[in-house]
VEXDREN-2710 file (C-alpha; in Angstrom, 1 decimal):
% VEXDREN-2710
k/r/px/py/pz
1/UNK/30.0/-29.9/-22.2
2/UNK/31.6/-26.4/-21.7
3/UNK/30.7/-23.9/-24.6
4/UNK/33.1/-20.4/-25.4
5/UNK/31.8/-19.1/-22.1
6/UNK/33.4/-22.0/-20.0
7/UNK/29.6/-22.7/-19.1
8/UNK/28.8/-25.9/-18.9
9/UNK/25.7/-27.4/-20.2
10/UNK/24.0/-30.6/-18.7
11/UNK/23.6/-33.3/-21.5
12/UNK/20.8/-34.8/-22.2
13/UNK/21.0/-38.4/-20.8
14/UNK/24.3/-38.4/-18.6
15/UNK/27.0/-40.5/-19.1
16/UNK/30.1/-41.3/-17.2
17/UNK/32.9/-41.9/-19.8
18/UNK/35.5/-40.5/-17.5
19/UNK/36.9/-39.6/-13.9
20/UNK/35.6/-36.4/-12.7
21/UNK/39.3/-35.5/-11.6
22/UNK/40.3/-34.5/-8.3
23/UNK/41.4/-36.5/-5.0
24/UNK/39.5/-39.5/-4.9
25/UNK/38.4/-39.5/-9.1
26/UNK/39.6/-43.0/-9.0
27/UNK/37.4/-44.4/-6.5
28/UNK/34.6/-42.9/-7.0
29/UNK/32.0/-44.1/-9.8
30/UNK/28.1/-44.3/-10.5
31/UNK/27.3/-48.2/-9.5
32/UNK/27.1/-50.2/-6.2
33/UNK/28.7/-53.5/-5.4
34/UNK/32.5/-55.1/-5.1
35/UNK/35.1/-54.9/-7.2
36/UNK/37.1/-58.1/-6.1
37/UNK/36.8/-60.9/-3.9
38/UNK/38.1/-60.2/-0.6
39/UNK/37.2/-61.4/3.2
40/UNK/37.3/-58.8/5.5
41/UNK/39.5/-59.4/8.8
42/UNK/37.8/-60.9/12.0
43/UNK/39.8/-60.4/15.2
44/UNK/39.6/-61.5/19.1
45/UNK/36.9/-59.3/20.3
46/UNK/33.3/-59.0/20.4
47/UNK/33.6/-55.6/18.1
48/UNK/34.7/-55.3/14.8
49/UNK/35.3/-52.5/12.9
50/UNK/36.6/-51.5/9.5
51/UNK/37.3/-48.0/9.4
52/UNK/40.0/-44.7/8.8
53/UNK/40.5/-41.7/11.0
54/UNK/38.1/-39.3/8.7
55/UNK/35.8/-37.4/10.7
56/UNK/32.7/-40.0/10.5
57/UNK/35.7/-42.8/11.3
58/UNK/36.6/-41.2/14.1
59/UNK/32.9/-40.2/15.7
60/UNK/32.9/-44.1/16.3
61/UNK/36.3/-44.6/17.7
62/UNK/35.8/-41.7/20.3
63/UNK/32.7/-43.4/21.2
64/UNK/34.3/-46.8/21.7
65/UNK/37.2/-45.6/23.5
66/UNK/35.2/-43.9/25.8
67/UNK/32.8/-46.8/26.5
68/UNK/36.1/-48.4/27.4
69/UNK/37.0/-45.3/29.5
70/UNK/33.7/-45.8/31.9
71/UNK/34.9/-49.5/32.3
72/UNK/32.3/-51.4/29.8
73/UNK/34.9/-54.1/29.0
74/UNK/32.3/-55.2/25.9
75/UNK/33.1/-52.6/24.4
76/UNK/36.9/-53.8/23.3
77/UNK/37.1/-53.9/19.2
78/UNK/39.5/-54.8/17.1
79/UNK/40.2/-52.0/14.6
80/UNK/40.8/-52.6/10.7
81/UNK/42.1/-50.2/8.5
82/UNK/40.5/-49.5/5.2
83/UNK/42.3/-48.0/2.8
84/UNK/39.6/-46.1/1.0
85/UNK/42.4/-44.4/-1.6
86/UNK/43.4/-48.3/-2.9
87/UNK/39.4/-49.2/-3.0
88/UNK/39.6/-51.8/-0.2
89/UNK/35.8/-50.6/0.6
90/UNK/34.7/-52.6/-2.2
91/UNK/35.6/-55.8/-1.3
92/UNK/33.1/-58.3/-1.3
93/UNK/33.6/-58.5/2.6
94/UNK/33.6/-55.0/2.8
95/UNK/30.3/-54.8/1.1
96/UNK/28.4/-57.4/2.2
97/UNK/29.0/-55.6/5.8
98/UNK/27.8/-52.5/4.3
99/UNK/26.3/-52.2/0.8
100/UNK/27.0/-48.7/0.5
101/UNK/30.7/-49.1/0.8
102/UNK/31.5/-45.8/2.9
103/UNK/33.4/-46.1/6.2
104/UNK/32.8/-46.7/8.9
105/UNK/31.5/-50.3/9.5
106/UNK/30.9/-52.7/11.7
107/UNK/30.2/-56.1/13.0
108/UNK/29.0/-56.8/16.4
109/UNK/30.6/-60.7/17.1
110/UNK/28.5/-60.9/21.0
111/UNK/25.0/-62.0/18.9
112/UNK/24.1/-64.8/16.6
113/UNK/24.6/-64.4/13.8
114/UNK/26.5/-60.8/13.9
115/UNK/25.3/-57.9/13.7
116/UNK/26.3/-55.7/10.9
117/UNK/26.0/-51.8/11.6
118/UNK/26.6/-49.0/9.0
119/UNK/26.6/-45.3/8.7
120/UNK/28.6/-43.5/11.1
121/UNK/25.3/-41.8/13.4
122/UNK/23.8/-45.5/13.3
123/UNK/26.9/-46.9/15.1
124/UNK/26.8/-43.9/17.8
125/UNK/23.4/-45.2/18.3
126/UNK/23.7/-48.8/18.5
127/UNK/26.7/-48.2/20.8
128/UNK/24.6/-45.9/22.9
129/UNK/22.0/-48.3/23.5
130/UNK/23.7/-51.7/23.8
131/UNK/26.0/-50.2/26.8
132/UNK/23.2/-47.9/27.8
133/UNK/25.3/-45.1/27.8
134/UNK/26.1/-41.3/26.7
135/UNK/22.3/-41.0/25.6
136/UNK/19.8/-39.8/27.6
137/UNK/17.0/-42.3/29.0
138/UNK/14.5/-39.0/29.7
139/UNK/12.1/-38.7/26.6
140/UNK/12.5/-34.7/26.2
141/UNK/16.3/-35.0/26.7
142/UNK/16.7/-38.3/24.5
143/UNK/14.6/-36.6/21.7
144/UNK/17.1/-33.4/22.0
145/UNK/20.0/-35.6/21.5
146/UNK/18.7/-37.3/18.3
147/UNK/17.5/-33.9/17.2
148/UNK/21.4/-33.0/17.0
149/UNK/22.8/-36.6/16.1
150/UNK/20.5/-36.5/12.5
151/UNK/21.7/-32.3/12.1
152/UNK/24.9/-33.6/12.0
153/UNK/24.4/-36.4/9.8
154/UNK/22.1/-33.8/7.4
155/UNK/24.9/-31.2/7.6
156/UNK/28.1/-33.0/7.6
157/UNK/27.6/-33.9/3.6
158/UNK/27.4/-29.9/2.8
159/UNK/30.7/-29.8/4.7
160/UNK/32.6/-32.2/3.5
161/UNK/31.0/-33.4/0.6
162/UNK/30.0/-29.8/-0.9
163/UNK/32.5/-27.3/0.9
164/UNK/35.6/-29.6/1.7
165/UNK/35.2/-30.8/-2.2
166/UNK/35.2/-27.9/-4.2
167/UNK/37.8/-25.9/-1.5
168/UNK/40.2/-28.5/-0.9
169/UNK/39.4/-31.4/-3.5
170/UNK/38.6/-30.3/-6.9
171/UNK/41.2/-30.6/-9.8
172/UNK/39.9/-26.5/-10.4
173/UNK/38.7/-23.7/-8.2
174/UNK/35.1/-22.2/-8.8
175/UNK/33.5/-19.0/-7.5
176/UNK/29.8/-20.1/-7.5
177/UNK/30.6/-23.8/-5.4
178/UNK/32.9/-22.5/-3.1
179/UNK/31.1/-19.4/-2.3
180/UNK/28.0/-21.3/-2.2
181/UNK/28.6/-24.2/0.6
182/UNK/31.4/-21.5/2.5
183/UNK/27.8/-19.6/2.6
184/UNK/26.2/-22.9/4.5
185/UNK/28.9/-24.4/6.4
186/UNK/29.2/-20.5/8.2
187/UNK/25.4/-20.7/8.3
188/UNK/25.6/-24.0/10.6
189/UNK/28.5/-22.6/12.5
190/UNK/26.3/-20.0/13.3
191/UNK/23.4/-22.4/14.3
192/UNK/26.0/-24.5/16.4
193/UNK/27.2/-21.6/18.2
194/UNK/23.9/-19.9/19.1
195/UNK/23.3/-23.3/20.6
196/UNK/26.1/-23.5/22.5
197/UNK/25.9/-19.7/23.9
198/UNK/24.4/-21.5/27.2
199/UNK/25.4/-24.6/27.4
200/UNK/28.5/-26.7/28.0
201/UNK/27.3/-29.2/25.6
202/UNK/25.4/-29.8/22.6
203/UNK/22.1/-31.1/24.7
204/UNK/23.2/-29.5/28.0
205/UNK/25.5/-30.6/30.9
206/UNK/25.4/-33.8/29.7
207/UNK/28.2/-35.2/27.3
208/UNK/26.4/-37.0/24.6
209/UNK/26.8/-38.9/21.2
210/UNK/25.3/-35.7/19.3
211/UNK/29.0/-34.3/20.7
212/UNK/30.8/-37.3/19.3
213/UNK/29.2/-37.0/16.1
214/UNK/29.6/-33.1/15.5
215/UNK/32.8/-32.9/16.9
216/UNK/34.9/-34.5/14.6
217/UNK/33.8/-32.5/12.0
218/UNK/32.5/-28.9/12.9
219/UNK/35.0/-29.2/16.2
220/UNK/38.1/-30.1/13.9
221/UNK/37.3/-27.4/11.7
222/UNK/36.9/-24.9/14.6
223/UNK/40.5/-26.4/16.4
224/UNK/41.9/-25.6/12.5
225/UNK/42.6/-29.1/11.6
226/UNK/39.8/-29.8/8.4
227/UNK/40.7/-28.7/5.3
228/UNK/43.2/-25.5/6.8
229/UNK/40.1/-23.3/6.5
230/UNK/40.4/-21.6/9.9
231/UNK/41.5/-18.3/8.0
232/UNK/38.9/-18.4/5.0
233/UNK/36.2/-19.1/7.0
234/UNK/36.9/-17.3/10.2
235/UNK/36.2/-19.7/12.8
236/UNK/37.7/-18.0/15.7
237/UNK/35.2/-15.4/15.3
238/UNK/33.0/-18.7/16.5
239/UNK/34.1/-18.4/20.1
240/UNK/31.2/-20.6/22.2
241/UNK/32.3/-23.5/19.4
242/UNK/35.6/-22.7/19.8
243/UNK/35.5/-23.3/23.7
244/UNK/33.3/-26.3/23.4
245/UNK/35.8/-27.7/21.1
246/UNK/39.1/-27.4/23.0
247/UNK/37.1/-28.4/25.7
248/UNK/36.1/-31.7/24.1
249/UNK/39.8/-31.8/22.5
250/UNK/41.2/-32.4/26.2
251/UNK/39.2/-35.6/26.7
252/UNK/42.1/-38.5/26.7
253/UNK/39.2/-40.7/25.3
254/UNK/38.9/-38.7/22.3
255/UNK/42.5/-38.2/21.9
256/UNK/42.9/-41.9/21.6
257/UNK/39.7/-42.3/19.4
258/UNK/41.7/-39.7/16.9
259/UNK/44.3/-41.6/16.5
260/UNK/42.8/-45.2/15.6
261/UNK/43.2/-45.8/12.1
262/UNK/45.3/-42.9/11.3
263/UNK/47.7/-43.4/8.8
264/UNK/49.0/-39.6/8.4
265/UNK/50.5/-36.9/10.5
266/UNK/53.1/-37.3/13.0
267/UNK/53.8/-40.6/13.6
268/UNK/53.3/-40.4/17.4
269/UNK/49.5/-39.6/16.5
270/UNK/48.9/-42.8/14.5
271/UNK/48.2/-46.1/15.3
272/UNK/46.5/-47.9/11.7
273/UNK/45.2/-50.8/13.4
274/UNK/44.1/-51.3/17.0
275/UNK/43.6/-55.0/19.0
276/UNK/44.2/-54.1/22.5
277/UNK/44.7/-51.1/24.7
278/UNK/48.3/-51.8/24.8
279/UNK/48.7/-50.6/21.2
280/UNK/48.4/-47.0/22.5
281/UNK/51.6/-47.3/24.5
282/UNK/53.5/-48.5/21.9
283/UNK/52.4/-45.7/19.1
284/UNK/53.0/-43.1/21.8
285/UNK/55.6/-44.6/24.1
286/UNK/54.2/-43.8/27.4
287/UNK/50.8/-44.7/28.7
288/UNK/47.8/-42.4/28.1
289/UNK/45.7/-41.7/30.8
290/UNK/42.8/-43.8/31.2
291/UNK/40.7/-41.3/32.5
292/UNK/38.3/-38.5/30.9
293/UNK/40.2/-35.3/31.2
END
């Protein structure tokens, strides 16, 4: 409870007798499981996945689109949207694919019996190693690369989680949150763009999953497109993430990976669902390139 002061004062035992407020209040609660009965969708190819265009929803797309890009025709997926705001992530099919009911998910048809995969940096991996591609097969290299694929997965929850929450989120604006996580996402920007002083990617020369993974996040928010906190935070002054981020921003793969299971925005950028390639040509009424930019 709040006293005079507007402090608040943690309860003994805690309790949750109501919504915390803000954007998702509705769907977000303190126990695991589904809340209806509800198969999830199983279409015509060997991947499945149930997903929206968030930042960890759209590390996997970019990685399956440009799997498809160096010609590994296994790597054609069907996409299904979830609507996270309407709770579809806790359907029982939903869950039972991954218990922690966060996107992005997915089932792997091409073994017996599928393959479920969850967490977003999981599914970079899996990916990598099934098609044997954008990871490094040299232990030093391959090590550097999973160094970067689990920062990312460490950092993105201070991002979006802490910073995105209480900046762009939460039902009231507080100094001390807000201060706090601008404090470490600017601190990673920093670490990011140190890193990047020398090098034209994350690990190197070599384009990699740790790049799929930290681009949708810490490359959205340098291009201005997260949570319009270009200005607040002062990204520009970020300039090697900055260049690595248009860079990757040019790649037709990931421009197609962005828009898969994006339901807002201009319509030309949005495609919900994807089956087949084709689908791209009739969101955007010409055909994208196939290549890699």
């Amino acid at each position: 409870m709040a006293d005079s002061n507007g402090t608040y004062t943690p309860p003994k035992v805690w309790t949750w007798d109501k919504e915390s407020g803000g954007k998702f209040a509705s769907i977000n609660r303190p126990i695991a499981g589904p809340t209806h009965e509800k198969d999830l969708p199983v279409g015509k190819h060997p991947l499945q996945l149930y997903s929206l265009a968030t930042p960890n929803g759209v590390k996997v797309t970019i990685m399956l689109e440009e799997l498809l890009a160096l010609g590994h025709a296994g790597a054609e997926y069907d996409a299904h949207l979830i609507r996270i705001g309407e709770g579809e992530q806790f359907s029982s099919g939903f869950v039972a694919t991954n218990p922690n009911s966060k996107i992005p998910a997915m089932l792997d048809q091409s073994t017996t019996p599928a393959t479920r995969v969850f967490e977003s940096g999981s599914i970079l991996f899996y990916l990598a190693e099934k098609f044997g591609a954008f990871l490094p097969t040299g232990i030093p290299e391959r090590t550097e690369c999973m160094n970067w694929l689990f920062w990312q997965m460490g950092a993105a929850p201070l991002l979006g989680g802490g910073f995105g929450h209480f900046y762009a989120y939460a039902p009231e604006s507080y100094e001390y949150p807000i201060n706090r996580f601008a404090m470490e996402v600017k601190r990673q920007l920093d670490v990011l763009d140190r890193e990047l002083a020398d090098k034209r990617y994350v690990i190197g020369d070599e384009y990699t999953i740790a790049d799929m993974a930290i681009w949708p996040w810490y490359g959205a928010l340098a291009l201005g497109r997260l949570y319009k906190a270009g200005e607040f935070l002062q990204v520009h002054t970020y300039e090697n993430v900055v260049r690595w981020a248009e860079e990757i921003d040019q790649r037709q793969a990931v421009q197609r990976g962005r828009m898969v299971n994006r339901t807002w925005g201009e319509p030309h950028h949005q495609l919900p669902e994807r089956h087949d390639a084709s689908d791209f040509e009739l969101r955007t009424g010409d055909k994208l390139d196939a290549g890699n930019g």
